[in-house]
FIDRENVO-454062 format. One record per residue: x, z, y of N, C-alpha, C in turn. Coordinates in steps of 0.05 Angstrom, whole numbers, plus 5000, padded with zeros to 4 digits. Example, Ala and Ser with C-alpha at 12.3 -4.5 7.8 and 13.67 -1.06 7.14 Angstrom:
FIDRENVO-454062
526451564886524651564910526451564934
525751424955527351434979525851575001
***
This chain:
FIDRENVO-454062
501750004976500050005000501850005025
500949765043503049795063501949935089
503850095099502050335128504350335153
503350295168504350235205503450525209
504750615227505050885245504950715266
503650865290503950765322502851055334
505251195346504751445359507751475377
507551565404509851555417510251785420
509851965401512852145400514252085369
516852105388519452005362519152215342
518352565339519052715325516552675307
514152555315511952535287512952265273
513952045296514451815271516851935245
518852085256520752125240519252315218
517852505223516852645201514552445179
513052345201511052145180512351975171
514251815174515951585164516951795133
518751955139519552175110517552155096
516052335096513552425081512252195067
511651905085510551775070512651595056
514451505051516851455044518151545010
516351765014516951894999514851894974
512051784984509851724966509651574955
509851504918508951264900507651084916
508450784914506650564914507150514946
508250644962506750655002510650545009
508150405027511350225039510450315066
512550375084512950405114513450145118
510849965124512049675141512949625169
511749885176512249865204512050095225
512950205245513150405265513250325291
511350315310511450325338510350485348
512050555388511450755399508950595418
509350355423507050345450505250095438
502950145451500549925442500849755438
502149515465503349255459504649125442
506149365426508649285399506649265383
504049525379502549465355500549205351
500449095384498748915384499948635370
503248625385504448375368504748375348
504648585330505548695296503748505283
501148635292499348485275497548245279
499348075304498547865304499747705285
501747795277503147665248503247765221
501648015223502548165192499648245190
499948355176497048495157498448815149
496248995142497249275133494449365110
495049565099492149715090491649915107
493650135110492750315132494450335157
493750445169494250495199494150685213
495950915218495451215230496051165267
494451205276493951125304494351365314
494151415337495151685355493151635381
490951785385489751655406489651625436
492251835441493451785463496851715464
497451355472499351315462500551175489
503051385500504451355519502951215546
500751375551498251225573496651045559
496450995538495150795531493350855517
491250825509488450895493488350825466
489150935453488950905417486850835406
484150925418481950885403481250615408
482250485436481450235445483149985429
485650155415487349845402485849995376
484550215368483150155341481649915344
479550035365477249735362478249405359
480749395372481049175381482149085350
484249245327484849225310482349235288
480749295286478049435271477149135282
476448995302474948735305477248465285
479848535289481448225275481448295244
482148535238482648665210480748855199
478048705193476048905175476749035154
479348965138480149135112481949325122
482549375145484849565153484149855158
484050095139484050375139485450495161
483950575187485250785197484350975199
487251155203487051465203487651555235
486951655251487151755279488552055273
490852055283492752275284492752325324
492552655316491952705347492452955355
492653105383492953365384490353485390
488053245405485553385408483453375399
481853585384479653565366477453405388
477553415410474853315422475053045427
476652945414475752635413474552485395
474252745371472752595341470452435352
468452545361465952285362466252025372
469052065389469651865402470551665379
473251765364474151655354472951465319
470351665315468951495293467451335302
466651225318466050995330467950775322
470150825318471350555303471950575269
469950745260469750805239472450885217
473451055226476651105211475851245189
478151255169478451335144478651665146
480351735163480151955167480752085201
481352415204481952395229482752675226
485652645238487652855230488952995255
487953235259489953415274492653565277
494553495299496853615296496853835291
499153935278501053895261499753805242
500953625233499053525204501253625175
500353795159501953885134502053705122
503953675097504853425072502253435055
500753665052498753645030496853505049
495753575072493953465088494253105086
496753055091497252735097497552635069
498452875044497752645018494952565008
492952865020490552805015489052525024
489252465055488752265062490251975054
493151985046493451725029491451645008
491551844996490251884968487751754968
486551884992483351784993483751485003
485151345017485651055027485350944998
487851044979488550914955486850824941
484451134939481551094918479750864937
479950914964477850694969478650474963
480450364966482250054961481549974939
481650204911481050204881478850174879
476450174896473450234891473550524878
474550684873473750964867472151194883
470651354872468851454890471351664914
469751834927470951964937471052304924
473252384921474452674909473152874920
471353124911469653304923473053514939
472153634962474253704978475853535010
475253215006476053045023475153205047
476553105070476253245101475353455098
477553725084476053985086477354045104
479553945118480154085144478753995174
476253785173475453815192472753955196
472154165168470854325161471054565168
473254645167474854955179474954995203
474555255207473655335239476755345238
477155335267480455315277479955435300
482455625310482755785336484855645347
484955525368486955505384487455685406
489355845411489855965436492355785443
493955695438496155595442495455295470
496355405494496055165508491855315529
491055445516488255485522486555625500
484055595507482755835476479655645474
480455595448478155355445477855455411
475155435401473655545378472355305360
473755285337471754905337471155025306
468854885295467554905279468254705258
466154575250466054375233466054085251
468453865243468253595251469553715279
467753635312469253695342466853895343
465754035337463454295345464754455361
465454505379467154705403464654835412
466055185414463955315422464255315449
460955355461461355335485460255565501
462355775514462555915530460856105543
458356235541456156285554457356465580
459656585589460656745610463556755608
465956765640467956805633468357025616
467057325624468157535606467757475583
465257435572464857375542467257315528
468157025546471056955535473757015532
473257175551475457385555475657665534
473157705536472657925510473657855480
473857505475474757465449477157415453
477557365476481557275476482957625471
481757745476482758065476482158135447
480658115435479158265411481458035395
481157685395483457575384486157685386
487257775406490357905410491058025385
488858235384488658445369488458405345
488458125334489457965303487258155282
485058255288482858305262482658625270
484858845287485259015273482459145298
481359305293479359435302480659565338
478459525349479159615381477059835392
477759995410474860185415473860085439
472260165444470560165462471560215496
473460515483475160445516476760285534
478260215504480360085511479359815525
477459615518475859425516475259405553
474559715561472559725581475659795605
477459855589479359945608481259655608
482159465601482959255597481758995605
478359015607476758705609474758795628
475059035637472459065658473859235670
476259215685477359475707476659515731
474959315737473659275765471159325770
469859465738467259495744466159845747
464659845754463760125755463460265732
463860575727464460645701461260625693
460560805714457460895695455760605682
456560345690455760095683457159925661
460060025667461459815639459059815611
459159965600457559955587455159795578
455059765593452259545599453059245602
455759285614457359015618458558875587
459359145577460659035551459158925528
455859145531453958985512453658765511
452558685546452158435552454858175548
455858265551458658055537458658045507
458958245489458058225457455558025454
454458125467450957915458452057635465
451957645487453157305503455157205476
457857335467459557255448458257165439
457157325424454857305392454057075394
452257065411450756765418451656525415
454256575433455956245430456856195402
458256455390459556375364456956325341
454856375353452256325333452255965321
453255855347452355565350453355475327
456155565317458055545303456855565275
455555825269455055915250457256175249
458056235266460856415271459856745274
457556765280456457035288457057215276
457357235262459757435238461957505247
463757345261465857465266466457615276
465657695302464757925307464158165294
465458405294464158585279464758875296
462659095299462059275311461659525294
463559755302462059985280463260255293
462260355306461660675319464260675344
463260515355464360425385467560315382
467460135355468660035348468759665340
470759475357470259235352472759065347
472258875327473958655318473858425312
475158265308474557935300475057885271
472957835256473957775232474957565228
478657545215479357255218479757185192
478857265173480857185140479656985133
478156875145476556535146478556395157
478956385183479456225198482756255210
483156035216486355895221485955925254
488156065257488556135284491156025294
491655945303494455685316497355805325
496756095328498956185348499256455331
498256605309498856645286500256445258
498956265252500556145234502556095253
503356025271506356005279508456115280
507756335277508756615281510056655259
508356565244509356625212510656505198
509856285199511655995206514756045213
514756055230517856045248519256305227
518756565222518656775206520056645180
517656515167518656375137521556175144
520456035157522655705164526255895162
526456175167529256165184530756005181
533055905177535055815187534255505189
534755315209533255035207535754895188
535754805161536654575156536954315146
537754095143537153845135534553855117
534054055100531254035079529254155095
529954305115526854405123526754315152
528654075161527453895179524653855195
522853655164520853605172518953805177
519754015164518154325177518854405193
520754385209521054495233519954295256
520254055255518853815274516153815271
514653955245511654045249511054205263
512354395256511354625270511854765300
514754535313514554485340512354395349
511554185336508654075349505854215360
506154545337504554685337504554815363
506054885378506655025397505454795421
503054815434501654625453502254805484
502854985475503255145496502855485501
503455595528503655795531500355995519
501656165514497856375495496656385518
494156205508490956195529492056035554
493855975557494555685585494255825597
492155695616492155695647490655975653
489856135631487856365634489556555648
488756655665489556935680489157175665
489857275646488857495634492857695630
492757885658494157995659495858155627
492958245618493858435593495058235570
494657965575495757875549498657705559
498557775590502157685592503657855578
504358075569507358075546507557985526
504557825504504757745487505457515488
504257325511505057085527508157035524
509757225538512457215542514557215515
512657445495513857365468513857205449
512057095452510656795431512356545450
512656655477514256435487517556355484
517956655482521156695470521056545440
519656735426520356575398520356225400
518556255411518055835400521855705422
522055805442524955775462526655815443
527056045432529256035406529155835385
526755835380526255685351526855345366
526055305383526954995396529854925399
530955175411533755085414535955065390
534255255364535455185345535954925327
532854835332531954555324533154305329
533654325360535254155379537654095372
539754265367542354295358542254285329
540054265306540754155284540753915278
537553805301537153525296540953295301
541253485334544253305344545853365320
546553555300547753615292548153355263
546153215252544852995241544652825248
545452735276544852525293542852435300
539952565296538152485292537152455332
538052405353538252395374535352395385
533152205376531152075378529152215380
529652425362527452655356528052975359
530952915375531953185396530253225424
530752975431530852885459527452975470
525053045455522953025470523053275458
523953435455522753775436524653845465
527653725468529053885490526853785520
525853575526524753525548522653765552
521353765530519453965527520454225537
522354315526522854575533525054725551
525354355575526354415595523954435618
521354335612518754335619518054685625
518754725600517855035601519155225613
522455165616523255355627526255185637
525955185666526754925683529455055694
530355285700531955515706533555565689
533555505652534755565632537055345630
538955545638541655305635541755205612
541955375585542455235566540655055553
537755145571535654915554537454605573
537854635592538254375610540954265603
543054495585544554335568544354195553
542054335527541754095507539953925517
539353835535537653575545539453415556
541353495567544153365575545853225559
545853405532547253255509545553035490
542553085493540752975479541452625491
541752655528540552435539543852275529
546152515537548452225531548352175508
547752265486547352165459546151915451
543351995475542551695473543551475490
545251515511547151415520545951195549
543651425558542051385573542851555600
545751435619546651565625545151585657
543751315663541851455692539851685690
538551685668537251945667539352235664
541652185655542952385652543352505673
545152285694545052335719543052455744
540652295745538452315758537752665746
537552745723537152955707538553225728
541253175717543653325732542753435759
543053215773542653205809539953445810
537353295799535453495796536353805795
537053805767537354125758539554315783
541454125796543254195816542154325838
540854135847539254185872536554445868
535554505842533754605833535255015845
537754955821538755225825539455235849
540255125869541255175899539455195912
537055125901534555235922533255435920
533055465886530855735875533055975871
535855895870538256175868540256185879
540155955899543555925914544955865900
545355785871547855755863548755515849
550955455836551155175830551355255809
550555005792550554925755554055095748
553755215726555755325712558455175715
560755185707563255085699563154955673
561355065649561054755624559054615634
556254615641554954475651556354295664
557654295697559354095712561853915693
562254095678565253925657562853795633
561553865625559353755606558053415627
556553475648556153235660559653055668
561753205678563652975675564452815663
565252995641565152795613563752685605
***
């Protein structure tokens, strides 16, 4: 079975390229990062499947499905993506499947598998898309609750929401009542919290009802928690993740370039929720460590291609960090992309002389000379 990748980041083609590479019968015919390459590909070739990405370097993935889905009726695609809320969008071009980042090796053999049986005329295997069946927590990057398929719960009050990002912190284990009222309602009047916090429980309740989620929630003598032993929470398995992975090397590669992917961002984004900045700061350290280790194994392999956007990334995050702005330094001459190196430099130069008075280190300056 022959299968095209078209996704513009270098670190999923390199992992999906392995993985499937590695499957009986499946030929990698082809790999592109931007629309227009996929468009010339198959003005001359043919494929069976096709893992699309539906946002591809500005360009609209779902729109070169259709346009591919109109020349090539036999062509299976799978939509690989970081956001659940484009599913309805995206079965409109009727895909085989539709896969959320990080995508695991069992996840992506399941969906070969199922391409394979349809090709065979074989029915379909009881189990198929059970992961777009599983409720999933994202806090990572923001705090979004999705159900079955794109079902995202929707919100009935900020506190409400705030009440589960707190009760979530707290990973299942039971919270009281004070703590709750002293943490998510400090601005309210005492003799009233009370009344505030019911009314946020109910409101919860309600939204996660839509779900079928109303359970998770659980209350017992001014005591409350989130039941999670269902559900996959994004910024826990990471945690755990990075934990298991230690040391990054050549064999646990493609697990470490997954599970960078996992990391969308800082716990709950853009949310203002004072009490959960130290956890913020530590989930942010780990994944900063765990990156820079990554970075320097990939260069260490040569693998340049699939350094270079994990270091961009996590000069993104932390713009002040000399040594993140080293290995993006070494990433770029590697690729031997020396105006961005430069242009890079000058930046980070002028950056520290404005935000600290001071100039780039002594290897930094001998690092850009050389």
């Amino acid at each position: 079975m022959r299968v095209v990748i078209i996704d513009d980041d270098q670190a999923m083609l390199t992992v999906m390229k392995r993985r499937l590479a590695r499957m009986e019968g499946i030929e990698v015919a082809a790999s592109m990062r931007q629309v227009p390459d996929a468009l010339d590909y198959f003005r001359n070739h043919t494929a069976d499947l096709a893992f699309i990405d539906i946002e591809i370097a500005g360009d609209n993935g779902l729109q070169l499905a259709r346009e591919l889905r109109e020349r090539h009726q036999e062509l299976d695609i799978v939509f690989v993506t970081s956001h659940r809320e484009y599913a309805l969008d995206a079965f409109e071009a009727y895909p085989l499947d539709y896969m959320v980042k990080p995508i695991s090796a069992p996840r992506l053999s399941e969906t070969v598998e199922r391409a394979r049986r349809k090709r065979q005329g074989q029915p379909a295997a009881d189990g198929d898309a059970n992961e777009l069946k599983q409720s999933v927590i994202q806090g990572l990057g923001g705090l979004t609750v999705s159900g079955p398929l794109d079902n995202e719960v929707k919100w009935i009050s900020s506190k409400s929401k705030e009440l589960f990002a707190f009760l979530l912190l707290n990973r299942g284990k039971n919270v009281s009542r004070s703590l709750i009222i002293e943490q998510v309602f400090p601005d309210m009047p005492l003799n009233n919290s009370k009344t505030y916090l019911h009314t946020a429980v109910y409101q919860l309740r309600k939204a996660l009802s839509s779900q079928g989620l109303r359970e998770m929630v659980v209350s017992n003598h001014d005591q409350y928690r989130l039941e999670l032993a269902s559900v996959e929470v994004d910024f826990i398995d990471f945690e755990h993740k990075v934990a298991a992975l230690g040391d990054i090397h050549e064999s646990s590669l493609e697990d470490a370039l997954t599970l960078e992917q996992q990391y969308a961002g800082e716990l709950f984004g853009e949310l203002s929720y004072l009490w959960a900045m130290p956890e913020q700061e530590r989930l942010g350290y780990l994944y900063d460590n765990f990156a820079k280790r990554l970075i320097r194994t990939l260069m260490d392999g040569q693998q340049v291609g699939a350094a270079l956007p994990v270091a961009r990334k996590l000069v993104r995050r932390q713009e002040l960090d000399e040594e993140a702005n080293l290995l993006l330094m070494q990433t770029l001459g590697g690729m031997k992309d020396w105006k961005a190196l430069q242009d890079h430099y000058e930046r980070f130069r002028e950056l520290l002389k404005r935000e600290l008075g001071i100039k780039p280190s002594f290897e930094l300056a001998g690092l850009f000379k050389s």
